[in-house]
mmCIF file as Biopython writes it, N, C-alpha, C and O atoms, coordinates in Angstrom:
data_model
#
loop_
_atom_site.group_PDB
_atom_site.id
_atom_site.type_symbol
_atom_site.label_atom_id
_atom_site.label_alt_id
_atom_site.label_comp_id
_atom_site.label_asym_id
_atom_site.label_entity_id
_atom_site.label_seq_id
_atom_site.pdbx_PDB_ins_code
_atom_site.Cartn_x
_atom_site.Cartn_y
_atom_site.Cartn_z
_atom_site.occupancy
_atom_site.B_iso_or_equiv
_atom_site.auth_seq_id
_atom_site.auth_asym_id
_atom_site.pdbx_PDB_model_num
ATOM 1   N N  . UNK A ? 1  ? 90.209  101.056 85.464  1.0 0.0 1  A 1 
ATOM 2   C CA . UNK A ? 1  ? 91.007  101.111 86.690  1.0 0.0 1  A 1 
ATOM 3   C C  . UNK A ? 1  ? 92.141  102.111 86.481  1.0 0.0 1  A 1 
ATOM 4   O O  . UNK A ? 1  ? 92.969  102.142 85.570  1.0 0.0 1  A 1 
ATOM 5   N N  . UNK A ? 2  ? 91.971  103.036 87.680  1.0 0.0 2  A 1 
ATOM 6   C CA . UNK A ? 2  ? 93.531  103.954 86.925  1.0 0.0 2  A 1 
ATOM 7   C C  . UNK A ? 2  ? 94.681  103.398 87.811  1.0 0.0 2  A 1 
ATOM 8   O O  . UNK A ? 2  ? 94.676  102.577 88.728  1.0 0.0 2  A 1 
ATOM 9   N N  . UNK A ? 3  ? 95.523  104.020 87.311  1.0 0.0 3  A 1 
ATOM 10  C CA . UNK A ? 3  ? 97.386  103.955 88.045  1.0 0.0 3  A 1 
ATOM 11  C C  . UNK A ? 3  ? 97.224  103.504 89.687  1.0 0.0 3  A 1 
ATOM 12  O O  . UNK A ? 3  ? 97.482  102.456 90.279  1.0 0.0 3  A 1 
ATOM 13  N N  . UNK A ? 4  ? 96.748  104.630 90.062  1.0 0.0 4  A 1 
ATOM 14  C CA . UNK A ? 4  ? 96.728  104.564 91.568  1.0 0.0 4  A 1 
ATOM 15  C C  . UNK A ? 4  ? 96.173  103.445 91.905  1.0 0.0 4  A 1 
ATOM 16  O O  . UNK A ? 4  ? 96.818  102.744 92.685  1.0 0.0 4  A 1 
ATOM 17  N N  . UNK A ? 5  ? 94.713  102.901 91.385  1.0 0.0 5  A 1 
ATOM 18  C CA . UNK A ? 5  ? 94.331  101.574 92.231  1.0 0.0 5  A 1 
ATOM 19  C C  . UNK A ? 5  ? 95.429  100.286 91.490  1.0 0.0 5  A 1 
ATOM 20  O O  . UNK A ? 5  ? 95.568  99.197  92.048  1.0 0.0 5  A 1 
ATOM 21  N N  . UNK A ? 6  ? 96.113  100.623 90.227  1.0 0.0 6  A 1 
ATOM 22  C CA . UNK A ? 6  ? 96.849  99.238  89.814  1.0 0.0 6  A 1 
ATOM 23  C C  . UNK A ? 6  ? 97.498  99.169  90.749  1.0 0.0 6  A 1 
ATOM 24  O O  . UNK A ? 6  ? 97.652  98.062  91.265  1.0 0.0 6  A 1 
ATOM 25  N N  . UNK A ? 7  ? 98.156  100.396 91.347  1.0 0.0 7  A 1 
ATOM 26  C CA . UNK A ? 7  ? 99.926  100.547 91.846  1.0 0.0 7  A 1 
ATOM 27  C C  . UNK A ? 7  ? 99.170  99.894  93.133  1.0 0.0 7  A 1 
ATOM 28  O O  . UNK A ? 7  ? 99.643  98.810  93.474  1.0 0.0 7  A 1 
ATOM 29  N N  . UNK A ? 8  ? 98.048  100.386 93.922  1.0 0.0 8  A 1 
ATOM 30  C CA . UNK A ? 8  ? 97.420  99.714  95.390  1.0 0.0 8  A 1 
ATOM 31  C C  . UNK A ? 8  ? 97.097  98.114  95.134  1.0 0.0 8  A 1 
ATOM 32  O O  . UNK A ? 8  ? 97.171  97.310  96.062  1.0 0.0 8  A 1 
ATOM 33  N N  . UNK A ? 9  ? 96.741  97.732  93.821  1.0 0.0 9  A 1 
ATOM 34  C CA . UNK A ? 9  ? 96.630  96.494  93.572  1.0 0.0 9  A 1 
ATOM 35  C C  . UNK A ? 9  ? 97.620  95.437  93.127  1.0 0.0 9  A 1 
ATOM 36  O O  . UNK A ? 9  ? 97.558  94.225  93.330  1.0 0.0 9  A 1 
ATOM 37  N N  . UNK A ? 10 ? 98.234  95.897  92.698  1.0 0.0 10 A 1 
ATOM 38  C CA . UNK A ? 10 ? 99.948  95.245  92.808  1.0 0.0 10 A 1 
ATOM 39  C C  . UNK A ? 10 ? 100.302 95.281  94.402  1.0 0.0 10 A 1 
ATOM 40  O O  . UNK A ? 10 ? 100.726 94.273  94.968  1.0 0.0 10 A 1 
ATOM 41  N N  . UNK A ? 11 ? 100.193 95.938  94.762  1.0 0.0 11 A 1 
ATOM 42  C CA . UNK A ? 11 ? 100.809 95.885  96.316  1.0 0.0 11 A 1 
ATOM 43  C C  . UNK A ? 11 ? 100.183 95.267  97.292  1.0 0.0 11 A 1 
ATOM 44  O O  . UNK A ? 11 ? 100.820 94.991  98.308  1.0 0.0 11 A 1 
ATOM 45  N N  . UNK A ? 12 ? 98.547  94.860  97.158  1.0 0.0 12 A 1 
ATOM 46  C CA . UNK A ? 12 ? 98.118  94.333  98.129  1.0 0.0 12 A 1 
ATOM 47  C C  . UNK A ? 12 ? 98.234  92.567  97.634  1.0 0.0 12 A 1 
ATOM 48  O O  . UNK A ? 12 ? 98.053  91.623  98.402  1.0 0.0 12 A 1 
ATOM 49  N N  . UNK A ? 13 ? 98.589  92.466  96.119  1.0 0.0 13 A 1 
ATOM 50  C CA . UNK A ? 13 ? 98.513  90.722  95.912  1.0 0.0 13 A 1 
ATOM 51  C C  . UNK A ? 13 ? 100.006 90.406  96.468  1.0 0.0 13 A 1 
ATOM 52  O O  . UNK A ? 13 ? 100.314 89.343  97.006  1.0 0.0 13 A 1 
ATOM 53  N N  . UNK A ? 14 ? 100.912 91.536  96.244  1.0 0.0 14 A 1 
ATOM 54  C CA . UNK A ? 14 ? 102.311 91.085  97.086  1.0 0.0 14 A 1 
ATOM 55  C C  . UNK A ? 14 ? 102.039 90.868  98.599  1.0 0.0 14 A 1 
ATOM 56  O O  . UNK A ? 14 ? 102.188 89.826  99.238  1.0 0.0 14 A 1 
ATOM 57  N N  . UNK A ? 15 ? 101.817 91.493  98.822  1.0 0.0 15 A 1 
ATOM 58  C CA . UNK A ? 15 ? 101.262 91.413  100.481 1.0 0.0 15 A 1 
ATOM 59  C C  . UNK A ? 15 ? 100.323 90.182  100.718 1.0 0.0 15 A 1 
ATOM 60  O O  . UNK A ? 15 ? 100.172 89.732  101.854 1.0 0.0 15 A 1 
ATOM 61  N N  . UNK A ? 16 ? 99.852  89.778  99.898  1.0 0.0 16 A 1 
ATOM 62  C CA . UNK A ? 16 ? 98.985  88.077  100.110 1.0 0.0 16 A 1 
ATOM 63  C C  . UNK A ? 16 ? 100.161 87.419  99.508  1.0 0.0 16 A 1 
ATOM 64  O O  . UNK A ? 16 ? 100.163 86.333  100.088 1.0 0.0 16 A 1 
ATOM 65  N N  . UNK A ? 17 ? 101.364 87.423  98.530  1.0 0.0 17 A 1 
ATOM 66  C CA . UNK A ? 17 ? 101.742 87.009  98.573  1.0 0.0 17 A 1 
ATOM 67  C C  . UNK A ? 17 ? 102.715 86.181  99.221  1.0 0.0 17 A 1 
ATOM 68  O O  . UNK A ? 17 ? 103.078 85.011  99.097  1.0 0.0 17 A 1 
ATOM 69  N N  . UNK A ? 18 ? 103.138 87.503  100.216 1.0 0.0 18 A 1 
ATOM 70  C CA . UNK A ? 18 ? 104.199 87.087  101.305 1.0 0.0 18 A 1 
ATOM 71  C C  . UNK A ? 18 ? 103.709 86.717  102.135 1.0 0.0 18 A 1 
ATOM 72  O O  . UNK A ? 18 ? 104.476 85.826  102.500 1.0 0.0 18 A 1 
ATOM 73  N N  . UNK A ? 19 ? 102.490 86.731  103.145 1.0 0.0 19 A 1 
ATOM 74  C CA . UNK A ? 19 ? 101.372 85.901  103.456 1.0 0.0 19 A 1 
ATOM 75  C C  . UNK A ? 19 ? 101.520 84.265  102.710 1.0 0.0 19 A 1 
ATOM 76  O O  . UNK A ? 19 ? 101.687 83.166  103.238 1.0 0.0 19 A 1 
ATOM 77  N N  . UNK A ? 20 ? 101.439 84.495  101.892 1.0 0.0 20 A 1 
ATOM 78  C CA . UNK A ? 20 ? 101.598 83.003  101.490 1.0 0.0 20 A 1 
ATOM 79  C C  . UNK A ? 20 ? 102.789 82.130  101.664 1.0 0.0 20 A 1 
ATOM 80  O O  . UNK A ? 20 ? 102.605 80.914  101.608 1.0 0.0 20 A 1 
ATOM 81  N N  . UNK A ? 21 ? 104.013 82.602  101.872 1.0 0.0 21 A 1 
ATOM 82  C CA . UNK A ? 21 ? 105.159 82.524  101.627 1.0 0.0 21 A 1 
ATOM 83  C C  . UNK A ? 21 ? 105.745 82.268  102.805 1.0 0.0 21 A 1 
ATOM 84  O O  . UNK A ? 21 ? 106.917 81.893  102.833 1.0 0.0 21 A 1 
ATOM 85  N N  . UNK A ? 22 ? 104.857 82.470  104.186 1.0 0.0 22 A 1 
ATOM 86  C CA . UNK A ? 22 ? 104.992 82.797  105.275 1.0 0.0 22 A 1 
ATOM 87  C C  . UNK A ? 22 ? 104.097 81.504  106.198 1.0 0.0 22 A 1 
ATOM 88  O O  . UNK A ? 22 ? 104.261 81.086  107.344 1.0 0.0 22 A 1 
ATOM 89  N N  . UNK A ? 23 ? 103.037 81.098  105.032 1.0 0.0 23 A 1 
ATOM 90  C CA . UNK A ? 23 ? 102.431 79.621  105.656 1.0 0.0 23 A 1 
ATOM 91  C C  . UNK A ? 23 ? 104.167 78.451  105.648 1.0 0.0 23 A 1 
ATOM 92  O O  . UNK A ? 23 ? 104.994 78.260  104.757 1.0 0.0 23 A 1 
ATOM 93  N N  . UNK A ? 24 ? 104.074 77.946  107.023 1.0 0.0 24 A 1 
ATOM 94  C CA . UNK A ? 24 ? 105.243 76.933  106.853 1.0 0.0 24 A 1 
ATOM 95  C C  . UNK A ? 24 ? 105.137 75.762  106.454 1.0 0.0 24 A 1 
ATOM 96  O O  . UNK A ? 24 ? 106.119 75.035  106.303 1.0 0.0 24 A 1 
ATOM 97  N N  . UNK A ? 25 ? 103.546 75.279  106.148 1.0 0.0 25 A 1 
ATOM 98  C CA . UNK A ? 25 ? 103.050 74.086  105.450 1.0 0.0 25 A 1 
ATOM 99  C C  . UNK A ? 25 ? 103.302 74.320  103.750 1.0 0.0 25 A 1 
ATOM 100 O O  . UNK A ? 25 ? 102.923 73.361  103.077 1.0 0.0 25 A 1 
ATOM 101 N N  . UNK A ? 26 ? 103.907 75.500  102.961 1.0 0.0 26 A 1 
ATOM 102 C CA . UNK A ? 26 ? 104.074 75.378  102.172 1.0 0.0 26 A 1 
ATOM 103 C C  . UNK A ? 26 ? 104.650 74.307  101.241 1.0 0.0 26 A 1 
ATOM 104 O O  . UNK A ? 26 ? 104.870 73.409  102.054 1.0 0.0 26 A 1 
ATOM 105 N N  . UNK A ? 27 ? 104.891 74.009  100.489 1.0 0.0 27 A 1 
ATOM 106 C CA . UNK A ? 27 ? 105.547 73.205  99.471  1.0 0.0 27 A 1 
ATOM 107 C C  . UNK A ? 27 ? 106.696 74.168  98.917  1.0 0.0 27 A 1 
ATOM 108 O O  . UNK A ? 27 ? 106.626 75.390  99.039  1.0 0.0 27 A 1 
ATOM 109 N N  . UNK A ? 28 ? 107.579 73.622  98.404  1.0 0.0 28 A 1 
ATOM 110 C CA . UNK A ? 28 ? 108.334 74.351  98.270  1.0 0.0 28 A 1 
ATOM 111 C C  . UNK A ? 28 ? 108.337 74.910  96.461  1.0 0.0 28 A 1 
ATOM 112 O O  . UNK A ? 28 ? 108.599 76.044  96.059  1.0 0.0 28 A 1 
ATOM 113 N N  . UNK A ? 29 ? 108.039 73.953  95.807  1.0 0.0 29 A 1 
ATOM 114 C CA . UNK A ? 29 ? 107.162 73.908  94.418  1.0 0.0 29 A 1 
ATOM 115 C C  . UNK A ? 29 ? 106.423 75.386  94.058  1.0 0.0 29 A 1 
ATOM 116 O O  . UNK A ? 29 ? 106.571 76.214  93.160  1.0 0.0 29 A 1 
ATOM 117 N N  . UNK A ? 30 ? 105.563 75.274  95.224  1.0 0.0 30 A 1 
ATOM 118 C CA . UNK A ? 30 ? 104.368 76.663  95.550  1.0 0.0 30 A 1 
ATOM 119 C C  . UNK A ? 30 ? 104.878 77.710  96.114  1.0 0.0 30 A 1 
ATOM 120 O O  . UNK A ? 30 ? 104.369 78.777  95.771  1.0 0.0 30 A 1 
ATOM 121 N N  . UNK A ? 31 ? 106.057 77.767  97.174  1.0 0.0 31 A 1 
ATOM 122 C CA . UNK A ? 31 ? 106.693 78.634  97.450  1.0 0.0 31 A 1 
ATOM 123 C C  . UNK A ? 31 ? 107.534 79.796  96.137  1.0 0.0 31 A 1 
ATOM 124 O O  . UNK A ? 31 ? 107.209 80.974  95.984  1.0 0.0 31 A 1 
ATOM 125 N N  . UNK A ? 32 ? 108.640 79.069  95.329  1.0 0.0 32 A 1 
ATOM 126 C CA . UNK A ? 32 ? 109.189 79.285  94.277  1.0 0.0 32 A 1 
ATOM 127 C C  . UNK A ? 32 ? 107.539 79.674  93.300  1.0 0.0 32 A 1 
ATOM 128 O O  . UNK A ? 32 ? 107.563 80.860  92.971  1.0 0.0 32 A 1 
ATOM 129 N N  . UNK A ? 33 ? 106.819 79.281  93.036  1.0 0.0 33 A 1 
ATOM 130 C CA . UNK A ? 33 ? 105.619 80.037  92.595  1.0 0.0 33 A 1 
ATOM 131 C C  . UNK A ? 33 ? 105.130 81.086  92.766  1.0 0.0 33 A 1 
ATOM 132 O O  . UNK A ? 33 ? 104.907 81.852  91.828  1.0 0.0 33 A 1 
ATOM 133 N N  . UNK A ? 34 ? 104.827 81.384  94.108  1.0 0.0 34 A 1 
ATOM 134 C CA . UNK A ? 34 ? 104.703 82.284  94.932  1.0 0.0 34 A 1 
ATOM 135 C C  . UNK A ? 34 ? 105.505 83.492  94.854  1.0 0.0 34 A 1 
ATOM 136 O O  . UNK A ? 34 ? 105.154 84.477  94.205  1.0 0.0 34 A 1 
ATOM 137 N N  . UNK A ? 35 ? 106.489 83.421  95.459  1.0 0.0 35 A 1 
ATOM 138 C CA . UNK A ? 35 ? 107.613 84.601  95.215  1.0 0.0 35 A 1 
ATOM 139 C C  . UNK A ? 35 ? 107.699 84.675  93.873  1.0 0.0 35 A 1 
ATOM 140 O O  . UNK A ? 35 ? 107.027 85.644  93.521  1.0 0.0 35 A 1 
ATOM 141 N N  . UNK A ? 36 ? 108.275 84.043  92.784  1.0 0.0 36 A 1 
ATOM 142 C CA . UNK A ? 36 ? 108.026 84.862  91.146  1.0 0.0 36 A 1 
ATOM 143 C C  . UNK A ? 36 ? 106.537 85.590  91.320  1.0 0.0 36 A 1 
ATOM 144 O O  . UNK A ? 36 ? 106.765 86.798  91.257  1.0 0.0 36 A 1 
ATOM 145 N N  . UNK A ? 37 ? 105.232 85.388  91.495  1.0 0.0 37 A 1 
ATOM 146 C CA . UNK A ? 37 ? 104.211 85.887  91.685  1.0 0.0 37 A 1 
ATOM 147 C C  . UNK A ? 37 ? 104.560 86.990  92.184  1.0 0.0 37 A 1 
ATOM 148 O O  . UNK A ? 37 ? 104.851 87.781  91.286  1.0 0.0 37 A 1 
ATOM 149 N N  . UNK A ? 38 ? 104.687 87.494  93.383  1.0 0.0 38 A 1 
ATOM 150 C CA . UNK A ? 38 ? 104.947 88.221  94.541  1.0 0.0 38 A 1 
ATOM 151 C C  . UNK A ? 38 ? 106.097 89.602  93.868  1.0 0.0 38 A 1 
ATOM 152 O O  . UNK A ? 38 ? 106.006 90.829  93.885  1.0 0.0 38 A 1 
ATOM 153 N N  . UNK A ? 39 ? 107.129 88.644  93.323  1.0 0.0 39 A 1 
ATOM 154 C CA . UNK A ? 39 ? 107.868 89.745  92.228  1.0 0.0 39 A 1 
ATOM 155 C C  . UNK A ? 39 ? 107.606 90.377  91.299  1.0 0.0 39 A 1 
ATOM 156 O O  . UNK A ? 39 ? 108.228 91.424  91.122  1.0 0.0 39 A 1 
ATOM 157 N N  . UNK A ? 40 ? 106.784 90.047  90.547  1.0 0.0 40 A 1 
ATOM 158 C CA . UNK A ? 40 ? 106.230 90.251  89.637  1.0 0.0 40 A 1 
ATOM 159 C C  . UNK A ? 40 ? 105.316 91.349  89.704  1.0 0.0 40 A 1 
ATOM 160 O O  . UNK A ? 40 ? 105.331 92.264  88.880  1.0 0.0 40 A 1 
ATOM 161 N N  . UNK A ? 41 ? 104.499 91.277  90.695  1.0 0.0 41 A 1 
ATOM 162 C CA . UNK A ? 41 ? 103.619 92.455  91.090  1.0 0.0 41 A 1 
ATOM 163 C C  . UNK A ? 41 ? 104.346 93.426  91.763  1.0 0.0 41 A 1 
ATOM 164 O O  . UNK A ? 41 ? 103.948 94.591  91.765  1.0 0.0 41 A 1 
ATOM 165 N N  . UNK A ? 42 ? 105.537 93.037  92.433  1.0 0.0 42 A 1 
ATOM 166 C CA . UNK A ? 42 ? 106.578 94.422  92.778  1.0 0.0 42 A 1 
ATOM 167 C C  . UNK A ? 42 ? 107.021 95.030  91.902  1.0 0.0 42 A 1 
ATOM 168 O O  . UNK A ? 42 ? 106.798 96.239  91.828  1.0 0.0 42 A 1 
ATOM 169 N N  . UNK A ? 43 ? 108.005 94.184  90.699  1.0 0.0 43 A 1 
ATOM 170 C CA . UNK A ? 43 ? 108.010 95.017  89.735  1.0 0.0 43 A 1 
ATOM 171 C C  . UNK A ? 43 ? 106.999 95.941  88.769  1.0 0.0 43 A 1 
ATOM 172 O O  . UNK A ? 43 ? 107.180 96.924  88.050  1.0 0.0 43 A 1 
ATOM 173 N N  . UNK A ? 44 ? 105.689 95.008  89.172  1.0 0.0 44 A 1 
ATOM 174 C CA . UNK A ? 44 ? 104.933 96.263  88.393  1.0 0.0 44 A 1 
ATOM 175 C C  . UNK A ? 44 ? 104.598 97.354  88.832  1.0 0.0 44 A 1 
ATOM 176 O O  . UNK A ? 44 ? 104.412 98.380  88.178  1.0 0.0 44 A 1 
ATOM 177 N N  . UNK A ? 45 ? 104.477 97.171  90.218  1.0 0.0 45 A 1 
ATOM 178 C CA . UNK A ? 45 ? 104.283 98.593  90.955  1.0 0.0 45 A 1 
ATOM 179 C C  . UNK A ? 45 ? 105.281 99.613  90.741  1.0 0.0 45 A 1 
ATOM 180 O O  . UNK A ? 45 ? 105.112 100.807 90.491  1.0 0.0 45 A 1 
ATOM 181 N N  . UNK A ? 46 ? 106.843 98.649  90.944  1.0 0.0 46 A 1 
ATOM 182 C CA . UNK A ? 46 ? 107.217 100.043 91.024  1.0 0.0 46 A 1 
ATOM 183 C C  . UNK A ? 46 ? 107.495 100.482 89.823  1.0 0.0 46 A 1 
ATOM 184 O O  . UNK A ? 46 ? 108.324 101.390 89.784  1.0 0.0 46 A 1 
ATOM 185 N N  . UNK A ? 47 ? 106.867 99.959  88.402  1.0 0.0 47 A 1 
ATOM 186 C CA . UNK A ? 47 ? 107.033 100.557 86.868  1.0 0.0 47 A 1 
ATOM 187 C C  . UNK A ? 47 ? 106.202 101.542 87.085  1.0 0.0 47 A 1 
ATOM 188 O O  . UNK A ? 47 ? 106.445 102.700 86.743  1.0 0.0 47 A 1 
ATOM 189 N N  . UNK A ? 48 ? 104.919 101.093 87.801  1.0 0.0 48 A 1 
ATOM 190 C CA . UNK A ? 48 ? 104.147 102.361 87.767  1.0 0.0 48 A 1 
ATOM 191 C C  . UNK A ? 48 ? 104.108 103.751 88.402  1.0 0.0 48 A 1 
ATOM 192 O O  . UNK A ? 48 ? 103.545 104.778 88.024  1.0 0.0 48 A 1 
ATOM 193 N N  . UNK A ? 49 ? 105.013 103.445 89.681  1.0 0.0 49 A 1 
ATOM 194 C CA . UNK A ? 49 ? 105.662 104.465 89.982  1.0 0.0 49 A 1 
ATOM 195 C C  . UNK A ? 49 ? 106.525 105.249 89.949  1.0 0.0 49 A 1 
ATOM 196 O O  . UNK A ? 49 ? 106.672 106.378 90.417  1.0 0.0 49 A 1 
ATOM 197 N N  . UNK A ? 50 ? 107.500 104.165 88.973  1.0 0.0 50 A 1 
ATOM 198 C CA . UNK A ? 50 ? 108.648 105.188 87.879  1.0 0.0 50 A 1 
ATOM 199 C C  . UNK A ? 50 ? 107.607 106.357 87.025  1.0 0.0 50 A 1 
ATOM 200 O O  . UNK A ? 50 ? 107.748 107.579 86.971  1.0 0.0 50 A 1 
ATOM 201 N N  . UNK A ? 51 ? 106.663 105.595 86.476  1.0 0.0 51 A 1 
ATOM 202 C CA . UNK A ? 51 ? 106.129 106.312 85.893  1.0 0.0 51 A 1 
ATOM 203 C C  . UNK A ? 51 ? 105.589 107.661 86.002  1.0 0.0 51 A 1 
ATOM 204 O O  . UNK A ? 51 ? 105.432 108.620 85.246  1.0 0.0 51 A 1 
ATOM 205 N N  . UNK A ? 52 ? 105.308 107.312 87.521  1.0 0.0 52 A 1 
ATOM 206 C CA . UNK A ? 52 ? 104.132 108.848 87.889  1.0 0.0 52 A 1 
ATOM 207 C C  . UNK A ? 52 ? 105.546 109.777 88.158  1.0 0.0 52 A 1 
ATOM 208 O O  . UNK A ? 52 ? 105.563 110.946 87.774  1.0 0.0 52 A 1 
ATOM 209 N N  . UNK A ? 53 ? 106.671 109.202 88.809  1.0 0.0 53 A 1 
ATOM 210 C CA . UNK A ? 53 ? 107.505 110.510 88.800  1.0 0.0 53 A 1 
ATOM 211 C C  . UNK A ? 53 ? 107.643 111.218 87.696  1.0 0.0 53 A 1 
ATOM 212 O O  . UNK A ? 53 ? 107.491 112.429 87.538  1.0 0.0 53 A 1 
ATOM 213 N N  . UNK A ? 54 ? 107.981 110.280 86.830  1.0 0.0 54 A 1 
ATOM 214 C CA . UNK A ? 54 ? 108.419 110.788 85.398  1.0 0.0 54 A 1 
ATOM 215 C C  . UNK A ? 54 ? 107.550 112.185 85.191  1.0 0.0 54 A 1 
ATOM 216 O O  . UNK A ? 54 ? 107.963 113.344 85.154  1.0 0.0 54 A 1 
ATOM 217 N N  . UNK A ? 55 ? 106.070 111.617 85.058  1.0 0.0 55 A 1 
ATOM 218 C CA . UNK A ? 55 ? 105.264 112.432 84.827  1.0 0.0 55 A 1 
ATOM 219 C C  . UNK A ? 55 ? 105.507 113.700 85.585  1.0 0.0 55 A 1 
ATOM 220 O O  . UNK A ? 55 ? 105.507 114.835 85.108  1.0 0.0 55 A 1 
ATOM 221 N N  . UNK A ? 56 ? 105.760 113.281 87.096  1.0 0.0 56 A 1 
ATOM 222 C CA . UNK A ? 56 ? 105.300 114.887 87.986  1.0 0.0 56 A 1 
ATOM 223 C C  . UNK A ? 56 ? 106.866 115.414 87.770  1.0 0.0 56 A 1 
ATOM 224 O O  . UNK A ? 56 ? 107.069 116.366 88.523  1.0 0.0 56 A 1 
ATOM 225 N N  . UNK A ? 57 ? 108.012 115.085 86.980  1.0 0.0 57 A 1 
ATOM 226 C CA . UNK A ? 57 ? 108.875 115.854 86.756  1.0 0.0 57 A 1 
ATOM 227 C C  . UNK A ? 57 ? 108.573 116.426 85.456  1.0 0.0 57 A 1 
ATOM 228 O O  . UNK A ? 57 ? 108.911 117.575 85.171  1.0 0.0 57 A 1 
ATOM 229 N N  . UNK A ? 58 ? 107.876 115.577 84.570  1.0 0.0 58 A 1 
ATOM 230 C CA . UNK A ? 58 ? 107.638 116.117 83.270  1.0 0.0 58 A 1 
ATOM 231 C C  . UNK A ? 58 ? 106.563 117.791 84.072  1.0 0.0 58 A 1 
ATOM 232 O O  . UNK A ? 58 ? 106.922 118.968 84.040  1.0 0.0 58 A 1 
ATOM 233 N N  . UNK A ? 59 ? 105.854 117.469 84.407  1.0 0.0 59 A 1 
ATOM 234 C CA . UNK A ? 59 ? 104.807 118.766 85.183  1.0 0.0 59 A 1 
ATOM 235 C C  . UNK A ? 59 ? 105.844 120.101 85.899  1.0 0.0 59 A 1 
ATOM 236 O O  . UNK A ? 59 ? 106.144 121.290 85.794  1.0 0.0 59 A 1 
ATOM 237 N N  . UNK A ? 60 ? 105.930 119.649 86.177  1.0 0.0 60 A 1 
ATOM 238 C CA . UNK A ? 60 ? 107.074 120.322 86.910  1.0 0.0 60 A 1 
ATOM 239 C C  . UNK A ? 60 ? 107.891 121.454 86.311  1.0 0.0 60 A 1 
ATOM 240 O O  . UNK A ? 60 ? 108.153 122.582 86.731  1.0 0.0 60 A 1 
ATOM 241 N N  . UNK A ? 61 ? 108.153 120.924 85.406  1.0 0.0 61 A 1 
ATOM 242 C CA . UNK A ? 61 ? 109.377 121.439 84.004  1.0 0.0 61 A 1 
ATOM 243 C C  . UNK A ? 61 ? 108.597 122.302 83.013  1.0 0.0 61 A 1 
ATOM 244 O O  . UNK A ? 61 ? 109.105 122.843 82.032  1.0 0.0 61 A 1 
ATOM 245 N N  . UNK A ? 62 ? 107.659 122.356 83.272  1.0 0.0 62 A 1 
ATOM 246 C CA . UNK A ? 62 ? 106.750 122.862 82.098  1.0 0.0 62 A 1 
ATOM 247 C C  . UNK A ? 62 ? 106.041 124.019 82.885  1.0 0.0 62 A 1 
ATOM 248 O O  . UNK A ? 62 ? 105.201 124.722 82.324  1.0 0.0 62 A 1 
#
């Protein structure tokens, strides 16, 4: 799997996540589950998109 589908795949389980977060039959147990989940895949996205800048400045420079 490269970068691009992680960074699309981090972003679409956040997006089910907040979907989830957004049922009002939640629990609140599952909610607090949920969102750490939901964060978690934000932060990874956007590591991975720190990353690619990095890179296209490293490109760039050279």
């Amino acid at each position: 799997m490269s970068k691009t589908q992680d960074f699309e795949t981090k972003l679409e389980n956040a997006k089910k996540t907040l979907e989830t977060l957004m049922n009002p039959e939640i629990t609140l147990q599952n909610s607090v589950k949920a969102y750490e989940k939901g964060m978690k895949e934000l932060a990874d996205a956007s590591k991975i998109l720190e990353d690619a800048v990095i890179k296209i400045n490293e490109i760039k420079n050279n």
